[in-house]
C-alpha positions in Angstrom: 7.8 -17.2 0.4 6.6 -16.2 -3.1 4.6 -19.7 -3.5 3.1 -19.5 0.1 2.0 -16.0 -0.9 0.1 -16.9 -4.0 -1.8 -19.8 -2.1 -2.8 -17.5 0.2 -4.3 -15.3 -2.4 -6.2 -18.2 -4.1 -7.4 -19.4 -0.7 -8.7 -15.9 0.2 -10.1 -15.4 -3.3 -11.8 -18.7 -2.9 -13.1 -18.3 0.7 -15.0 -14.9 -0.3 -16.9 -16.1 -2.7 -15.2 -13.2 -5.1 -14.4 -13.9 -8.9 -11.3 -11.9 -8.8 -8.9 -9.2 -7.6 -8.7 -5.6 -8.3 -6.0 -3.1 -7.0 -4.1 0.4 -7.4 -1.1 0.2 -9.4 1.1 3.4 -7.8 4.2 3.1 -9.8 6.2 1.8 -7.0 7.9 -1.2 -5.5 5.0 -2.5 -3.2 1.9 -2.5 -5.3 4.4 -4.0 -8.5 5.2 -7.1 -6.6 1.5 -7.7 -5.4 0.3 -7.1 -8.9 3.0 -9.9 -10.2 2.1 -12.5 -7.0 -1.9 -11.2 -7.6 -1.6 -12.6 -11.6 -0.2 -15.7 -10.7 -2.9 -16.4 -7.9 -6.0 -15.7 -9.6 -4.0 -15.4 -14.1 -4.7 -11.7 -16.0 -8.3 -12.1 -16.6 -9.5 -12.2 -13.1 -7.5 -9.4 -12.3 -7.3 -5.9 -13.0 -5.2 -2.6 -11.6 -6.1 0.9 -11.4 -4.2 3.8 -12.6 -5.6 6.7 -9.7 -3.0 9.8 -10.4 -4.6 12.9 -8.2 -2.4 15.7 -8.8 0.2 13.0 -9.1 3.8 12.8 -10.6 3.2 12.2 -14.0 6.4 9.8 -13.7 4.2 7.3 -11.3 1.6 6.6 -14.1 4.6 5.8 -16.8 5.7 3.6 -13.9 2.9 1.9 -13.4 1.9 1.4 -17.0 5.4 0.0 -17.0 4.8 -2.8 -14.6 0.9 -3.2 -16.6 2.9 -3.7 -19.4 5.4 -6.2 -18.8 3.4 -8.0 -16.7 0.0 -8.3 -19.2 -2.4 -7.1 -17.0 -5.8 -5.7 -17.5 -5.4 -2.2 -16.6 -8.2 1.3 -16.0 -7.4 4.7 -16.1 -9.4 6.7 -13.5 -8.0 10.3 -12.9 -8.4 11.8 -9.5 -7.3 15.0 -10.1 -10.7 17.2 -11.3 -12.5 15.1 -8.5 -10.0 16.0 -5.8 -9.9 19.6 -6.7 -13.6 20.2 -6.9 -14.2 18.3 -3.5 -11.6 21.1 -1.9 -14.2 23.5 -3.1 -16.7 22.4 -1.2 -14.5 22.0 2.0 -13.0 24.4 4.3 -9.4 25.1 4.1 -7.2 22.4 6.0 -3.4 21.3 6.5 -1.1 19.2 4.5 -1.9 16.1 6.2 -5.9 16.5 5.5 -5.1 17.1 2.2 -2.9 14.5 1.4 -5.3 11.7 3.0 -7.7 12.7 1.4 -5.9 11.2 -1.9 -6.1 7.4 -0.6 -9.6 8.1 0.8 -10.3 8.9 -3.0 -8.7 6.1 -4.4 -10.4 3.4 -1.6 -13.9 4.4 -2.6 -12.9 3.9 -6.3 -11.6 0.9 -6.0 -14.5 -0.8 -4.0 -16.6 0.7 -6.7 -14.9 -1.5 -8.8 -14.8 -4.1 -6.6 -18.3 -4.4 -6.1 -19.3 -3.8 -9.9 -17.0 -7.0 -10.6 -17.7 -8.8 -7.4 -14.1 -8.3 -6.8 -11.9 -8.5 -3.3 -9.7 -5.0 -3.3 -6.2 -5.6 -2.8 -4.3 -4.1 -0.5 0.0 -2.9 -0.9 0.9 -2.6 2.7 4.1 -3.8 3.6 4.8 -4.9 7.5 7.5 -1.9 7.9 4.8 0.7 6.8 1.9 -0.9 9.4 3.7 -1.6 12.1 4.4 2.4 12.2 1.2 3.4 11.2 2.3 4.6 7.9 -0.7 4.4 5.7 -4.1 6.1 5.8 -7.0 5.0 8.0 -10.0 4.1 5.4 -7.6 5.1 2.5 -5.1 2.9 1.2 -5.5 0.9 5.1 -9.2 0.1 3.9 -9.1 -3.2 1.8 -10.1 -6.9 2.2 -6.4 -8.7 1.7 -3.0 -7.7 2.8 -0.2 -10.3 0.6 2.5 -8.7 2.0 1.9 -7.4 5.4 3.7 -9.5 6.6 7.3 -8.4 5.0 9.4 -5.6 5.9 10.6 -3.1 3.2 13.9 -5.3 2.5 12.1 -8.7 1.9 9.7 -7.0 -0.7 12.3 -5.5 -2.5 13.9 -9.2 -2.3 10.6 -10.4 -3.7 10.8 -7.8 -6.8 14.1 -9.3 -7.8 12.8 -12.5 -7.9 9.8 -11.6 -9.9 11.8 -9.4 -12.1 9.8 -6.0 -11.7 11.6 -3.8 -13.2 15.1 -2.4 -11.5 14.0 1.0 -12.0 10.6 0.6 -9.6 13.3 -1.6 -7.4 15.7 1.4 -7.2 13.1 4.4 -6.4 12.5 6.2 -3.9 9.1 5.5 -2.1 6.7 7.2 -2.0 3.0 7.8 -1.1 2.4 10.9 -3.4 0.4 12.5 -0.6 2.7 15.4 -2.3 5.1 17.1 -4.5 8.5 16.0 -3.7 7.2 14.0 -1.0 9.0 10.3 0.5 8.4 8.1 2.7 11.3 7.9 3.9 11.8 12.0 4.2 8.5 11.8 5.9 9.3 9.3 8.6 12.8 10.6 9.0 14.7 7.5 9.0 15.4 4.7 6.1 13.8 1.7 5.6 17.1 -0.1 6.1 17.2 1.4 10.1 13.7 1.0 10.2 13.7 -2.5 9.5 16.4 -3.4 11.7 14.9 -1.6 15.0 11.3 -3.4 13.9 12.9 -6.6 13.1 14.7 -6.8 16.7 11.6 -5.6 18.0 9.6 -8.5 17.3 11.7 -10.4 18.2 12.7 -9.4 21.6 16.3 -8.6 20.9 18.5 -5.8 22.5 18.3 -2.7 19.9 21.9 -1.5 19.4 21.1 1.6 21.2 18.6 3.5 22.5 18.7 6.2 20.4 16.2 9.0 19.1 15.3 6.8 16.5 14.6 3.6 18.3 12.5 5.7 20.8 10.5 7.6 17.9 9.6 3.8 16.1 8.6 2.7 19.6 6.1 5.6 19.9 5.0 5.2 16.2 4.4 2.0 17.1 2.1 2.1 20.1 -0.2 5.3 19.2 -0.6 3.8 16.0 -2.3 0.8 17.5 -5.9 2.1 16.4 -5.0 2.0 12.6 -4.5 -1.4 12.7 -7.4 -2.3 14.6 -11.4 -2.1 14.0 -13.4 0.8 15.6 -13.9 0.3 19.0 -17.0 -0.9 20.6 -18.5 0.1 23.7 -20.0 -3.0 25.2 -22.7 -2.8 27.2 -22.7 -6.4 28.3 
C-alpha cells in the first residue's frame, strides 16, 4: 500500500510538469501520514507544509510542528487568524457552518499561492471515509490537485501512521477539522469512524449491512446528496 502510494505521487508529480509538493500540515492523523508518504515521493527539498491556524487550537500547531520535526520537513508559518477576522468585518453576519468554511476556503487560496509561486501541485488530506460522506469543504480543503489517500478509509490510514511511525499521540487524537472550538469529526457526523467504516466498507462492496438502522440510513443519505462535492460544476450542454 505505502510503496504503491509514493509511486503514485512521483508519477503525478512527474505528469504535471510541477517541481514539487506543497500542503497544510493540521496537526492530525491524515495530513501526518501524507506529509511522511509526500517526503519519500518527491525527498524534503521539493516539499514543503504549511502551518494555517485561524482561531485555531493552539495544541494543533505544536502538533504539527511535531510531525515537521521528526519528519525534517521544510515548513511556513502563515496565521489565518487577523485575515479571517477582518474578512467577517466586511461580511454580514452568518451561521456556524458559513463560518467555519470559510476557514478551509482561507487556507485553499493560500496554499495555491504557494503553489503557484513554487510551481508546486497542492496536496490534498482527504481520506475515502470523509469523501464518500461529503465531509470536507467544497473549494476549501476539497479544492486540490492530488488526493494520496482518498482511497483509504479512516482505519487503513491510521494503519498507515503505525507503519510510518507518526507519532502515537496524532494516532490516538481525536479528529478534527477545527471549523471550531471543541469541535470533532466525529461529534459532528454523529457516529465513529469505526461504524462508519464498516457501513461504507459493506457498501461498496454490495454486502448486507447488519441492520438497517438510523445510522446506515443517515450514511446512505450523506452519501447520495453529497454527490456534487465530489464532482465538477455542472455544465449545461447545449449540444
Amino acid at each position: 500500500m505505502k510503496n504503491k502510494i509514493v509511486s503514485w505521487i512521483k508519477g503525478q508529480v512527474k505528469l504535471s510538469g510541477a517541481k514539487g509538493i506543497v500542503l497544510g500540515l493540521s496537526g492530525g492523523i491524515d495530513s501526518a501520514v501524507v506529509a511522511a508518504l509526500c517526503k519519500k515521493a518527491v525527498g524534503k527539498n521539493k516539499l514543503l507544509v504549511l502551518f494555517m491556524p485561524c482561531n485555531s487550537n493552539p495544541q494543533d500547531l505544536r502538533d504539527a510542528k511535531l510531525v515537521a520535526v521528526k519528519l525534517g520537513l521544510k515548513s511556513k508559518l502563515v496565521d489565518l487568524s487577523s485575515v479571517y477576522n477582518s474578512f467577517l468585518k466586511i461580511l454580514p453576519s452568518a451561521g456556524g457552518l458559513a463560518l467555519g468554511n470559510l476557514k478551509p476556503r482561507l487556507r485553499m487560496s493560500t496554499l495555491y499561492y504557494f503553489a503557484n509561486k513554487l510551481n508546486y501541485l497542492v496536496c490534498g488530506t482527504g481520506n475515502k471515509s470523509e469523501l464518500m460522506v461529503g465531509y470536507f469543504t467544497k473549494y476549501g480543503d476539497g479544492g486540490v490537485d492530488i488526493l494520496p489517500i482518498a482511497d483509504l478509509f479512516k482505519r487503513q490510514v491510521r494503519k498507515l501512521a503505525q507503519e510510518l511511525e507518526i507519532p502515537q499521540g496524532i494516532i490516538i487524537k481525536p479528529p478534527t477539522a477545527g471549523l471550531w472550538q471543541g469541535q470533532t469529526d466525529e461529534g459532528e457526523m454523529g457516529i465513529t469512524y469505526n461504524e462508519l467504516d464498516d457501513i461504507l466498507d459493506k457498501f461498496c462492496n454490495k454486502k448486507k449491512q447488519a441492520s438497517a438502522s438510523a445510522k446506515v440510513i443517515k450514511i446512505k443519505k450523506m452519501y447520495k446528496s453529497s454527490e456534487h462535492k465530489r464532482k465538477g460544476a455542472e455544465i449545461c450542454r447545449i449540444q
